[in-house]
py3Dmol code that shows the C-alpha trace and the ligand (Angstrom):
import py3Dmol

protein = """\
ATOM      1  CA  UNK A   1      31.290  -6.261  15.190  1.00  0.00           C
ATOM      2  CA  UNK A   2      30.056  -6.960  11.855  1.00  0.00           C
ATOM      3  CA  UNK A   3      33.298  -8.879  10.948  1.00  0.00           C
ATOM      4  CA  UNK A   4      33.838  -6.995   7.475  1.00  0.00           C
ATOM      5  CA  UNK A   5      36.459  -4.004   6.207  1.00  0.00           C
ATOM      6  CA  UNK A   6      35.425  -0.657   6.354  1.00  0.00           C
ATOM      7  CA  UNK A   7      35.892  -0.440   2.444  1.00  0.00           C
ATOM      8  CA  UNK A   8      32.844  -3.093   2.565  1.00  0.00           C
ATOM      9  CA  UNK A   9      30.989  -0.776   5.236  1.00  0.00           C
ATOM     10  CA  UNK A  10      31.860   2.571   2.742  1.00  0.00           C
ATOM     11  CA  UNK A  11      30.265   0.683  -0.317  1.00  0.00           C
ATOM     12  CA  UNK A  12      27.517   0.252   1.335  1.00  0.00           C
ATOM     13  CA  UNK A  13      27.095   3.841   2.298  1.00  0.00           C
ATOM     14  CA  UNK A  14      27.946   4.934  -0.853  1.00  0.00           C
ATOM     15  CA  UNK A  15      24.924   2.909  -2.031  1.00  0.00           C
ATOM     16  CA  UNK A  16      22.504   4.072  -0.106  1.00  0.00           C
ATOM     17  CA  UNK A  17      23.527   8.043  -0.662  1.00  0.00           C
ATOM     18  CA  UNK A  18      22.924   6.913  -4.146  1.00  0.00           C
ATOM     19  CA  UNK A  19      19.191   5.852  -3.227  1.00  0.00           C
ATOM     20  CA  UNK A  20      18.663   9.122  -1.678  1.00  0.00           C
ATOM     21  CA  UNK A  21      19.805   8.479   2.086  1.00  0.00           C
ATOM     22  CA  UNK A  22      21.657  11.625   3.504  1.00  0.00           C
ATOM     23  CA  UNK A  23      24.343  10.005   5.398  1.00  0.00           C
ATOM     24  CA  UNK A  24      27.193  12.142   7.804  1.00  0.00           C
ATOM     25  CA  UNK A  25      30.713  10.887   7.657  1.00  0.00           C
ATOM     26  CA  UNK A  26      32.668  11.381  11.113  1.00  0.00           C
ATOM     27  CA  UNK A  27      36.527  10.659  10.776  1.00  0.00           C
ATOM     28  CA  UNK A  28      37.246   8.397  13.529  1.00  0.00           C
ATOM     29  CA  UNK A  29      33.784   8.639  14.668  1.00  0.00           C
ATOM     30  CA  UNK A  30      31.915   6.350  11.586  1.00  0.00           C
ATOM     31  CA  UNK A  31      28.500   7.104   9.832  1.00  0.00           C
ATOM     32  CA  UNK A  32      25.252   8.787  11.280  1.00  0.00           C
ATOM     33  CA  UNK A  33      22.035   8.818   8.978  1.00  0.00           C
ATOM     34  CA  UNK A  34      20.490  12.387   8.831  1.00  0.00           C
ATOM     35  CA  UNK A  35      17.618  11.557   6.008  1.00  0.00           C
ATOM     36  CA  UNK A  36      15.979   9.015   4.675  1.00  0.00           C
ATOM     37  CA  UNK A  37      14.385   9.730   1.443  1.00  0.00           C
ATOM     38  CA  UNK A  38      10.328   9.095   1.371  1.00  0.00           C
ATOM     39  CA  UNK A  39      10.475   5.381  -0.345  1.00  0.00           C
ATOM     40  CA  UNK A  40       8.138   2.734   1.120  1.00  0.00           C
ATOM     41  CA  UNK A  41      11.232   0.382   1.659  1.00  0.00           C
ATOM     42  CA  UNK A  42       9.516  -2.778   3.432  1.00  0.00           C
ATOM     43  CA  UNK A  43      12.855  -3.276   6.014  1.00  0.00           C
ATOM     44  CA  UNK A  44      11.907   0.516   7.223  1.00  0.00           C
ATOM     45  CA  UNK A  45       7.938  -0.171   7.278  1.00  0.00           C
ATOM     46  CA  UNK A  46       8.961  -3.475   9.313  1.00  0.00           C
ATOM     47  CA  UNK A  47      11.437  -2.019  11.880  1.00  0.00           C
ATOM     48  CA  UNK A  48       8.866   0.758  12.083  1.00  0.00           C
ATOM     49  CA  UNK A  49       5.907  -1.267  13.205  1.00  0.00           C
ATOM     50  CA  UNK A  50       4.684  -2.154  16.325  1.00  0.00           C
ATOM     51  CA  UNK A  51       1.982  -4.564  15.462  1.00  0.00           C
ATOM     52  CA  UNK A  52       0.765  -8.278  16.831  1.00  0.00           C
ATOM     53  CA  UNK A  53      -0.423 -10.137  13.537  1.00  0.00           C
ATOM     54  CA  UNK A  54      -0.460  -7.005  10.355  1.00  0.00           C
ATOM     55  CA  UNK A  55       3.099  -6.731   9.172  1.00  0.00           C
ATOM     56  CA  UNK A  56       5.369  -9.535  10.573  1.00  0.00           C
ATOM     57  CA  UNK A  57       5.906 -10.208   6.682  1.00  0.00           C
ATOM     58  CA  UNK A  58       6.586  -7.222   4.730  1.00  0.00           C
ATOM     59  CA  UNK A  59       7.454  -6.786   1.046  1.00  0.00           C
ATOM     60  CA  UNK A  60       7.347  -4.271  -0.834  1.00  0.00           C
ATOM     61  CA  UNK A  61       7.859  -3.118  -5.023  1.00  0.00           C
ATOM     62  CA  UNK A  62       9.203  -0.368  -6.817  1.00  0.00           C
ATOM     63  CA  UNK A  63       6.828  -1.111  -9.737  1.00  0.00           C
ATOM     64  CA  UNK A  64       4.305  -3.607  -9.640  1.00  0.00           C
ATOM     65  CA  UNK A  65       1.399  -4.301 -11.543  1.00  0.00           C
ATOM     66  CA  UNK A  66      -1.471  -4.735  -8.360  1.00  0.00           C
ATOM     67  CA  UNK A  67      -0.531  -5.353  -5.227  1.00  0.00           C
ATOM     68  CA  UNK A  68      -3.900  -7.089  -5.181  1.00  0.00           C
ATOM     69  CA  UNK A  69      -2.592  -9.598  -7.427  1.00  0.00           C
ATOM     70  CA  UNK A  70       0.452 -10.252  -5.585  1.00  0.00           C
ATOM     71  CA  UNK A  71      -0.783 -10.605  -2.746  1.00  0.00           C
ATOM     72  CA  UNK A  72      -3.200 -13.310  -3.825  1.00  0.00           C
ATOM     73  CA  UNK A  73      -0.099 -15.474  -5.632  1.00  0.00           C
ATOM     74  CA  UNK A  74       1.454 -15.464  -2.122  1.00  0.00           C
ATOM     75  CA  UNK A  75      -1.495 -16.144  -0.263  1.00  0.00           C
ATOM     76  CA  UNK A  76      -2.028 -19.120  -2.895  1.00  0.00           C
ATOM     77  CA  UNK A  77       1.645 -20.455  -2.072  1.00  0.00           C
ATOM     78  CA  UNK A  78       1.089 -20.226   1.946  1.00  0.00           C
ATOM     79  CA  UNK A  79       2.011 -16.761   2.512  1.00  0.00           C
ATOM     80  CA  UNK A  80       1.104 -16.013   6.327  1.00  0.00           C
ATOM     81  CA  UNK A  81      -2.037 -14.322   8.012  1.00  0.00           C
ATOM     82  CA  UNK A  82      -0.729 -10.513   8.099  1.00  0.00           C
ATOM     83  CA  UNK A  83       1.667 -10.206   5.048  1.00  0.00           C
ATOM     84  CA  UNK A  84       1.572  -6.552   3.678  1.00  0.00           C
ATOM     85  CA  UNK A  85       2.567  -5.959  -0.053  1.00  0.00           C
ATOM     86  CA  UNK A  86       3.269  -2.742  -0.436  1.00  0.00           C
ATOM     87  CA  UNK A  87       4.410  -0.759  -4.225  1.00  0.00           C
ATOM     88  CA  UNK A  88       5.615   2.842  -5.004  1.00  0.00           C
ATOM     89  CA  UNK A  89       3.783   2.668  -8.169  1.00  0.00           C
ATOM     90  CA  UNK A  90       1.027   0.162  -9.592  1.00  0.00           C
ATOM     91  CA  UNK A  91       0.927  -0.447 -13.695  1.00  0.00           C
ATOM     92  CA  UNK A  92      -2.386  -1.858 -13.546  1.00  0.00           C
ATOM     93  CA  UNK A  93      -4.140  -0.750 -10.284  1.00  0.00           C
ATOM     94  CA  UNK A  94      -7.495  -1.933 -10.008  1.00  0.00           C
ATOM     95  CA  UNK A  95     -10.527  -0.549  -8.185  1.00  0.00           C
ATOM     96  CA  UNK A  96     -13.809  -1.494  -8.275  1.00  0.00           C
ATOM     97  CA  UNK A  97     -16.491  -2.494 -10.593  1.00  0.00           C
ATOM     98  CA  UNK A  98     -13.846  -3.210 -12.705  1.00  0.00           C
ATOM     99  CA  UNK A  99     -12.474   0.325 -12.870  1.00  0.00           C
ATOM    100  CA  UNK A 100      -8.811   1.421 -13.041  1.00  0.00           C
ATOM    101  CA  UNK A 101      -7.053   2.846  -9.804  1.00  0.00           C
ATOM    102  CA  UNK A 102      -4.697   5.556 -10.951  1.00  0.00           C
ATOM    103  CA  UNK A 103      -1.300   4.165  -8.834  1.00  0.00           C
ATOM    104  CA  UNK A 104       1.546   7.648 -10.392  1.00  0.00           C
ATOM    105  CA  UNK A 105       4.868   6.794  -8.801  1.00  0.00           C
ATOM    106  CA  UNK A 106       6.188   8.343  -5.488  1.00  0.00           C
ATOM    107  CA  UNK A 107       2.899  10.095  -4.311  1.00  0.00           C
ATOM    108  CA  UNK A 108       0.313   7.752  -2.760  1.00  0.00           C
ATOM    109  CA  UNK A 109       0.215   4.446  -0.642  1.00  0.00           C
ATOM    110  CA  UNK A 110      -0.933   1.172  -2.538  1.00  0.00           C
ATOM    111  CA  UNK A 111      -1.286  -1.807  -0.347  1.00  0.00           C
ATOM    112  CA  UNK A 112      -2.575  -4.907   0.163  1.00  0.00           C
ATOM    113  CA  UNK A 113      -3.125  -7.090   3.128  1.00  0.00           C
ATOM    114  CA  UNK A 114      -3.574 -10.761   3.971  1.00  0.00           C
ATOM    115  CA  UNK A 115      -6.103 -11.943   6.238  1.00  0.00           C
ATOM    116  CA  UNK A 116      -7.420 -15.111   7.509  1.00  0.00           C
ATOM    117  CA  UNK A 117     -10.543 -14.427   9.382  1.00  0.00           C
ATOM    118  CA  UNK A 118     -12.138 -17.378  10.875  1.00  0.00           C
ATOM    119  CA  UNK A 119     -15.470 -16.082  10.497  1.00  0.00           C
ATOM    120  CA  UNK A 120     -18.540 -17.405   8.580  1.00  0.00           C
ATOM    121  CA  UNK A 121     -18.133 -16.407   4.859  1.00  0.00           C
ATOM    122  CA  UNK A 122     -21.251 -14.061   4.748  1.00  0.00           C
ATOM    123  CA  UNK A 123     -19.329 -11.760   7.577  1.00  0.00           C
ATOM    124  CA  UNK A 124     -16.630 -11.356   5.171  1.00  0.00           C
ATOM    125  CA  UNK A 125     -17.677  -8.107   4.137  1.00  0.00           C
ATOM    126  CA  UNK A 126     -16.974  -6.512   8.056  1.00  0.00           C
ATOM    127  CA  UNK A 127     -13.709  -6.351   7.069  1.00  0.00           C
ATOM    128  CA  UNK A 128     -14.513  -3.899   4.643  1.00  0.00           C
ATOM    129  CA  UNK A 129     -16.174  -1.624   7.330  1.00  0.00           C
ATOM    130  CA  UNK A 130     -12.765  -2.771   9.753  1.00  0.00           C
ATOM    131  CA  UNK A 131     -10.553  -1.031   6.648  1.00  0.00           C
ATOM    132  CA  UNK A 132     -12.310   1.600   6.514  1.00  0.00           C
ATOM    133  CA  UNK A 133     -12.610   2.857   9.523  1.00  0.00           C
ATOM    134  CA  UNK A 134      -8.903   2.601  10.253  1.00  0.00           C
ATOM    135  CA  UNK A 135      -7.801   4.476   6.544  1.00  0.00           C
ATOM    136  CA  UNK A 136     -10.405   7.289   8.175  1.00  0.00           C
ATOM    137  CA  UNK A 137      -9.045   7.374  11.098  1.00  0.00           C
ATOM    138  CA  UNK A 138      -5.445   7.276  10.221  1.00  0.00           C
ATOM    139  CA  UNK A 139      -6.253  10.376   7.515  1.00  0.00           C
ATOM    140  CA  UNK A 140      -7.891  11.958  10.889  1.00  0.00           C
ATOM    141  CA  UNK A 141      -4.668  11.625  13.329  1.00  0.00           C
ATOM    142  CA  UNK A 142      -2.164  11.472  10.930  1.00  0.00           C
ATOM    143  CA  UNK A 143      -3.174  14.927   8.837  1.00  0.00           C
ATOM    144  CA  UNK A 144      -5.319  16.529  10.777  1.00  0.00           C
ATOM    145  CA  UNK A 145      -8.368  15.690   8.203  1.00  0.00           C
ATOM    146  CA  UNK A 146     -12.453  15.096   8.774  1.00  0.00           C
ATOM    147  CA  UNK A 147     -12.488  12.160   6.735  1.00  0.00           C
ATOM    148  CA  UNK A 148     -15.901  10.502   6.622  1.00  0.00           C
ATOM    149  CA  UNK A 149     -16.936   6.715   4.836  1.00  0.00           C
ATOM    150  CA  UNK A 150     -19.266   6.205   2.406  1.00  0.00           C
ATOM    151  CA  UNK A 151     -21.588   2.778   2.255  1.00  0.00           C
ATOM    152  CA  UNK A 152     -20.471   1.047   1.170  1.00  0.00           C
ATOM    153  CA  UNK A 153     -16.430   1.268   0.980  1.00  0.00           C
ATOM    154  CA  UNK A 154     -15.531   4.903   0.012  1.00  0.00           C
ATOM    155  CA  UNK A 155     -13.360   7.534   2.333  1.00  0.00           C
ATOM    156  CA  UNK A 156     -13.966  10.780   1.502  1.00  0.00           C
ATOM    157  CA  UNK A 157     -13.208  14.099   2.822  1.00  0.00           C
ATOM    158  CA  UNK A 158     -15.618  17.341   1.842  1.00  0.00           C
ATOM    159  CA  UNK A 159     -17.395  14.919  -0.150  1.00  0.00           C
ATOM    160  CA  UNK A 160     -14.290  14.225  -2.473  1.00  0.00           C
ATOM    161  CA  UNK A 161     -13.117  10.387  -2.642  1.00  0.00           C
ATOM    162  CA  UNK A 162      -9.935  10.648  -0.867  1.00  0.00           C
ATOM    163  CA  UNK A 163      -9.347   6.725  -0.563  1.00  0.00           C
ATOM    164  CA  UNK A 164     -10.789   3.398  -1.997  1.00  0.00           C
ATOM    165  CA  UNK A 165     -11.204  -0.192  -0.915  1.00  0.00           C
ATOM    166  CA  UNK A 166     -11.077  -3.156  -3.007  1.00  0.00           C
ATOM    167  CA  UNK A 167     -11.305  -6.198  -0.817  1.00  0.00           C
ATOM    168  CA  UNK A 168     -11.431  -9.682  -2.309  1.00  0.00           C
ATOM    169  CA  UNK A 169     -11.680 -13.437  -0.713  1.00  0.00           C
ATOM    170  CA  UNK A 170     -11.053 -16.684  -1.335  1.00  0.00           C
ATOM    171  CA  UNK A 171     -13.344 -18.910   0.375  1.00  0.00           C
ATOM    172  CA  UNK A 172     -15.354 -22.242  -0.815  1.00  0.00           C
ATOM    173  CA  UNK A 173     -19.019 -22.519   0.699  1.00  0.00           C
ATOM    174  CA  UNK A 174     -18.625 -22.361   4.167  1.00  0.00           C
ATOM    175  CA  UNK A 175     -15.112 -21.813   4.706  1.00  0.00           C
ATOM    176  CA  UNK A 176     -13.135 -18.468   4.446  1.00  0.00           C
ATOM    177  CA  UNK A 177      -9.307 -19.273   2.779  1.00  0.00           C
ATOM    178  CA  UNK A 178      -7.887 -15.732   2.957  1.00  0.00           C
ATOM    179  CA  UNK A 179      -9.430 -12.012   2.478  1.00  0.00           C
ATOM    180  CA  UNK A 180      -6.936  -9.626   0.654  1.00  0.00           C
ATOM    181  CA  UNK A 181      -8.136  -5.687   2.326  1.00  0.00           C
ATOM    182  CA  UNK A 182      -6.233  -3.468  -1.359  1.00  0.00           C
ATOM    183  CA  UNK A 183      -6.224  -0.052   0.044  1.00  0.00           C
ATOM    184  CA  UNK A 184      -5.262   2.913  -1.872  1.00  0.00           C
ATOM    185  CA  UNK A 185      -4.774   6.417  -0.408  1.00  0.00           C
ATOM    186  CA  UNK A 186      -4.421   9.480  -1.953  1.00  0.00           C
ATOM    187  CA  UNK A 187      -1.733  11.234   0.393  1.00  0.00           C
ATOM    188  CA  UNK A 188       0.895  13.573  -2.097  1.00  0.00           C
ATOM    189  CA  UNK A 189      -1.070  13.735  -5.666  1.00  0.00           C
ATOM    190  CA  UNK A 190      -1.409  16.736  -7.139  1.00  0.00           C
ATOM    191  CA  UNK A 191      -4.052  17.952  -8.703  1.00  0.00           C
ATOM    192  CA  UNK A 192      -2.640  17.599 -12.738  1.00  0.00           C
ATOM    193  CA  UNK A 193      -2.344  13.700 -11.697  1.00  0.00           C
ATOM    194  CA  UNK A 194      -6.036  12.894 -11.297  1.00  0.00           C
ATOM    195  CA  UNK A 195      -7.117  11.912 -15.077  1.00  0.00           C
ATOM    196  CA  UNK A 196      -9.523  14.250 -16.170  1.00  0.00           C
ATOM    197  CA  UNK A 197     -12.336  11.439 -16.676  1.00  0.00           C
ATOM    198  CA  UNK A 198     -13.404  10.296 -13.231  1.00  0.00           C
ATOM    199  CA  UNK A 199     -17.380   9.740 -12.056  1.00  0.00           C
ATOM    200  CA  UNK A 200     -16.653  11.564  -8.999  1.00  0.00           C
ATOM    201  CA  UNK A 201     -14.939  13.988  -7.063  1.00  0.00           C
ATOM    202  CA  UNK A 202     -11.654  13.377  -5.915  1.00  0.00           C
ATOM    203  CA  UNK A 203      -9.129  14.730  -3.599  1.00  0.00           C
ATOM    204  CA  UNK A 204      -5.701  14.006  -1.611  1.00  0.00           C
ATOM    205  CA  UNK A 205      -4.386  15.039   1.807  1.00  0.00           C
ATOM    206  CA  UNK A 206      -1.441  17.177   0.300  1.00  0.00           C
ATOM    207  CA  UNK A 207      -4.269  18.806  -1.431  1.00  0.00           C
ATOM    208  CA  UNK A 208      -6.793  19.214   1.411  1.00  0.00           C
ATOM    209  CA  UNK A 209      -4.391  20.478   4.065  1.00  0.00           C
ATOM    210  CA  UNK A 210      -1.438  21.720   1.214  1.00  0.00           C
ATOM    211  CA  UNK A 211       1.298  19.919   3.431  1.00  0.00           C
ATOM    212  CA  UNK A 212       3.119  16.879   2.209  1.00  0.00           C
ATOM    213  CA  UNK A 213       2.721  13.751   4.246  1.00  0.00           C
ATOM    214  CA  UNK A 214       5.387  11.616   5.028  1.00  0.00           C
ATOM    215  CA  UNK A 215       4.163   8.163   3.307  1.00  0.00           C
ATOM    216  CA  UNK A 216       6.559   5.790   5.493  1.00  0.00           C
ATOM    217  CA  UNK A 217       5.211   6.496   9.048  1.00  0.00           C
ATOM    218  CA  UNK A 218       1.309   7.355   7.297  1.00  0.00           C
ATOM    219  CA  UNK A 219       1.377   3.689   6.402  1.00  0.00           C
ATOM    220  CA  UNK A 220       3.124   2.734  10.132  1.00  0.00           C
ATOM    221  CA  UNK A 221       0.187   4.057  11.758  1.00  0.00           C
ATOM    222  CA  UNK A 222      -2.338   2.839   9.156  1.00  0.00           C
ATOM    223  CA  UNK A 223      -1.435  -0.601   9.780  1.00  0.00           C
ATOM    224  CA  UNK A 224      -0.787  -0.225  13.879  1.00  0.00           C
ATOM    225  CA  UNK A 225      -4.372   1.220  13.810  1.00  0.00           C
ATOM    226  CA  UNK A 226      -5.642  -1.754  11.709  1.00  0.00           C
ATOM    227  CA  UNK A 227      -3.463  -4.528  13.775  1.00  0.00           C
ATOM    228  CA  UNK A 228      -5.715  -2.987  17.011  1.00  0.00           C
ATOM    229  CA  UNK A 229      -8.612  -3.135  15.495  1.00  0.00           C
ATOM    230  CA  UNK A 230      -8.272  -6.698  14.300  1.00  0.00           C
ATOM    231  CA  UNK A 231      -7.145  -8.202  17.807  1.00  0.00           C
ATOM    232  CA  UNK A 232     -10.526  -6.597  18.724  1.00  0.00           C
ATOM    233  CA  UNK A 233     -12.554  -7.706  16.054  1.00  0.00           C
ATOM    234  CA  UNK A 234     -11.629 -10.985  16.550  1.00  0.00           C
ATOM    235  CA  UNK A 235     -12.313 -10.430  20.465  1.00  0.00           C
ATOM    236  CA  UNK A 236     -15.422  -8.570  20.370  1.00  0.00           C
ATOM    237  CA  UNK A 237     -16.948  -9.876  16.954  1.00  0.00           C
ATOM    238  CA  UNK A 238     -18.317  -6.840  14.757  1.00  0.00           C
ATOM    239  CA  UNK A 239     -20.355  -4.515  16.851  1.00  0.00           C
ATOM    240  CA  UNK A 240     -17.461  -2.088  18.359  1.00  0.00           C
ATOM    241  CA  UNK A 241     -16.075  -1.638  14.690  1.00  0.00           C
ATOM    242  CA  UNK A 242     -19.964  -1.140  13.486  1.00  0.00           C
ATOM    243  CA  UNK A 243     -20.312   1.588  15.989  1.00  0.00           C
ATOM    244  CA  UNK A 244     -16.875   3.559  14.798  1.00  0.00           C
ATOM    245  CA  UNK A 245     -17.948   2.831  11.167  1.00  0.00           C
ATOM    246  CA  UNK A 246     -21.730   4.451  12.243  1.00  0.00           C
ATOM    247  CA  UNK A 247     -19.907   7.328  14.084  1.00  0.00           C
ATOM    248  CA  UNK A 248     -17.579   8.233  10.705  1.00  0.00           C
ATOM    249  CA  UNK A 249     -20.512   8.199   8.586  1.00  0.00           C
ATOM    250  CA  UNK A 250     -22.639  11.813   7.998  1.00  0.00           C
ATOM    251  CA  UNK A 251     -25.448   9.937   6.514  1.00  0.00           C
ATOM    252  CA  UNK A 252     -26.686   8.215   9.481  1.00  0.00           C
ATOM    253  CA  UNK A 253     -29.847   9.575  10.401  1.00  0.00           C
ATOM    254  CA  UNK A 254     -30.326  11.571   7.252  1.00  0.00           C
ATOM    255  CA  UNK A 255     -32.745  11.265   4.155  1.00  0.00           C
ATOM    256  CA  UNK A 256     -31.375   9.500   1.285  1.00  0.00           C
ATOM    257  CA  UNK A 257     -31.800   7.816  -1.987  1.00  0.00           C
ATOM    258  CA  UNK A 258     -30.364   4.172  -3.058  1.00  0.00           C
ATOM    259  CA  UNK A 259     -30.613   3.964  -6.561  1.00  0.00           C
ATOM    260  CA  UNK A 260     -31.095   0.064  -7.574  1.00  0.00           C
ATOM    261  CA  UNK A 261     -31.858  -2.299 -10.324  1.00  0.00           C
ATOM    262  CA  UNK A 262     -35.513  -2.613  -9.530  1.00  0.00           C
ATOM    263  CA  UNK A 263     -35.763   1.164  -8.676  1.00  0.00           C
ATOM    264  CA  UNK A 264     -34.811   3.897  -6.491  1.00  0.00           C
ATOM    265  CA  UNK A 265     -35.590   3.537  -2.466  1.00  0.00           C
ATOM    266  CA  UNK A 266     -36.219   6.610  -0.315  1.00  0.00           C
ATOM    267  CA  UNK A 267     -35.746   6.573   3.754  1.00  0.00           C
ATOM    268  CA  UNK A 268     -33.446   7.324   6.637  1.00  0.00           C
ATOM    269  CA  UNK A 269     -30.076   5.654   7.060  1.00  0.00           C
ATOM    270  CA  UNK A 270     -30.441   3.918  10.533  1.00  0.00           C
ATOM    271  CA  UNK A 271     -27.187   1.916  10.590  1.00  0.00           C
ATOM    272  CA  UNK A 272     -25.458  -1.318   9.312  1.00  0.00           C
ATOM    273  CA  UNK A 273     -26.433  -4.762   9.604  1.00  0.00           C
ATOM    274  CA  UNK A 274     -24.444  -7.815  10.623  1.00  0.00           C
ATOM    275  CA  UNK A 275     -23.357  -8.474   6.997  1.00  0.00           C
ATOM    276  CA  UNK A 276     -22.425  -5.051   6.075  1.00  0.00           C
ATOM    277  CA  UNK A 277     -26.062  -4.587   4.360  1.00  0.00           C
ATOM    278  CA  UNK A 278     -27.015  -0.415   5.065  1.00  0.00           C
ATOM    279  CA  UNK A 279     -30.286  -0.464   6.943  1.00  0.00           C
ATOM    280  CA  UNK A 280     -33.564   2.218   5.239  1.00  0.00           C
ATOM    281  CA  UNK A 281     -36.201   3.097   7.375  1.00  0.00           C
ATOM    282  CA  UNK A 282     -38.756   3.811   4.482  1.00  0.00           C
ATOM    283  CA  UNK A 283     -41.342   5.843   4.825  1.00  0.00           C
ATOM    284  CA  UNK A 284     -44.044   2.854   4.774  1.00  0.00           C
ATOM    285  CA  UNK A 285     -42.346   2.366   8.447  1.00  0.00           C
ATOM    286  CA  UNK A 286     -40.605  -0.815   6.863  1.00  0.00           C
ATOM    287  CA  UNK A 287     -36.443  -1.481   7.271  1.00  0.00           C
ATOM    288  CA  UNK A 288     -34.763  -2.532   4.021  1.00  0.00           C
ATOM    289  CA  UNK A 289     -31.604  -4.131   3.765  1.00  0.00           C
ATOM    290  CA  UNK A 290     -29.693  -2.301   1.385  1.00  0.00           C
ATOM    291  CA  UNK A 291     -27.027  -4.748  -0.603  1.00  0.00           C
ATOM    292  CA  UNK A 292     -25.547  -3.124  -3.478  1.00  0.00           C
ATOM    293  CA  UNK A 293     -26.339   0.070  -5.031  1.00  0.00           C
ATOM    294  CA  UNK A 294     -25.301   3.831  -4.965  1.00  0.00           C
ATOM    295  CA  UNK A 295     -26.464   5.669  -2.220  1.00  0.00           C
ATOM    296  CA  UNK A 296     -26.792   9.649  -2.214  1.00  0.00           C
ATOM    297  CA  UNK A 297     -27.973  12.085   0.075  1.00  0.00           C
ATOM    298  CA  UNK A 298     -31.744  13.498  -1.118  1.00  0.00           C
ATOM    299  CA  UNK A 299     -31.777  16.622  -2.174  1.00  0.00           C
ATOM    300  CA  UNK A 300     -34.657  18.950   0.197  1.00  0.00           C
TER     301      UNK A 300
END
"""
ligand_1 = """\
16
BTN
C -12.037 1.672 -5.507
O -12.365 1.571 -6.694
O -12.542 2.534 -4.770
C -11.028 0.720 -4.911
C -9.613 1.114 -5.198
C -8.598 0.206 -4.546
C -7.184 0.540 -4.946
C -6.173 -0.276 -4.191
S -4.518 0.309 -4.434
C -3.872 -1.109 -3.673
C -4.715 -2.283 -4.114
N -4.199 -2.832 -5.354
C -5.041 -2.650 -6.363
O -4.827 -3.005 -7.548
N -6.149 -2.024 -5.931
C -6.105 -1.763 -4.513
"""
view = py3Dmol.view(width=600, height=400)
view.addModel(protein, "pdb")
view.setStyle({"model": 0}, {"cartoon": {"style": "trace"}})
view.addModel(ligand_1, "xyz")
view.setStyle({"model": 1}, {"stick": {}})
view.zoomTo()
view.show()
């Protein structure tokens, strides 16, 4: 069928045995694949993935330096709405504020993912509370976890960070050019591969539930579950995500603290606004609209 000798067909086997594929050899009968070793090979991911816009371009990286950064050179030469970049290991993973992400090889899922919302360029930041909701959820289904988000784009589980979001956007005043949702996911790391210097507490599924998660079909049902969620968002607008985003997050309703520039804000966390901004009720019976700032539960 394929047209070539079976000397061609046996190189190629021999190949992949050498990547780590356990392969059974029939006489007269051919080849039969028994294992696949746990690489994030984009041809798998894409045969994999049942999805309507996330994923119909898939490529994925050994080694890369961000997948962030990839991503946006390919969005800059016309790559299309729902390309996923994808990399076993990042040299120079970046997370927020300017921070390092720690990317070890082999362990975790790094990803990035091209959007092109047409949406006004102050809603931008829903797709931030979109990502999040589907890395909880997937942690949820896929291991069995309580994961829970943070305002503004943590994932935690037991209060650990278990997952962070670095969105970014390209956009000119009123115009939205692409969004890039950078997800990284703690999923095999041990704990001797967190450096010993981070702000705050930190976990991974393998460590949470002490079984190993298979990163392939994780990061198949992480982007099925964000595919979904898109088609709705861009049916329904923002309030069904808002409400799954509310219903993941154990402050709502509960007293806390938002430390900020001009001082530190007391209240009740009634829910999220339109723009993403986390909405106080203070104790002066006033709402504010909280945009940036760290926001911790107050102590009794
Ligand atoms: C955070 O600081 O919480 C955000 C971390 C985001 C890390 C991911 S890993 C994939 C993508 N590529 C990057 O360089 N960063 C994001």
């Amino acid at each position: 069928m394929l047209g070539i000798s079976r000397a061609a067909v046996w190189k190629q086997i021999k190949a992949l045995r050498e990547r780590g594929y356990t392969i059974e050899a029939k006489h007269a009968l051919g080849y039969r694949l028994l294992e696949a070793p746990d690489l994030l090979r984009a041809a798998e991911i894409q045969s994999n993935l049942k999805t309507v816009i996330i994923g119909k371009q898939v490529v994925s990286f050994e080694e890369i330096d961000s997948t962030n950064v990839e991503i946006r050179k390919m969005a800059e030469q016309g790559a299309a709405e729902g390309t996923v970049v994808i990399a076993d290991r990042q040299s120079a993973g970046r997370g927020r504020l300017g921070r390092r992400w720690e990317s070890p090889s082999a362990v975790n899922l790094y990803c990035s993912i091209l959007l092109q919302p047409q949406i006004p360029v102050h809603q931008a930041p829903q797709l931030t509370f979109l990502s999040a909701v589907a890395v909880a959820e997937t942690l949820n289904q896929v291991c069995q976890l309580s994961a829970t988000v943070k305002w503004p784009n943590d994932v935690l589980v037991g209060g650990a960070k278990i997952a962070g979001l670095l969105n970014e956007m390209n956009a000119e005043t009123e115009r939205i050019h692409f969004v890039i949702l950078g997800v990284g996911i703690n999923l095999n790391m041990t704990a001797e591969q967190f450096p010993d210097a981070l702000k705050y507490p930190t976990t991974s599924a393998f460590l949470e539930t002490g079984r190993p998660v298979d990163r392939g079909s994780f990061l198949c049902t992480f982007l099925q579950l964000l595919d979904q969620y898109y088609l709705e968002f861009q049916a329904q607008g923002f309030a069904p995500i808002r409400r799954r985003w509310e219903g993941l997050c154990t402050m709502m309703n509960s007293a806390v603290s938002v430390e900020q520039p001009s001082g530190a804000i007391q209240g009740t966390v009634v829910g999220l606004d339109q723009d993403g901004a986390l909405r106080v009720h203070c104790a002066n019976g006033q709402i504010e609209r909280i945009l940036a700032g760290d926001v911790r539960p107050l102590e009794n």
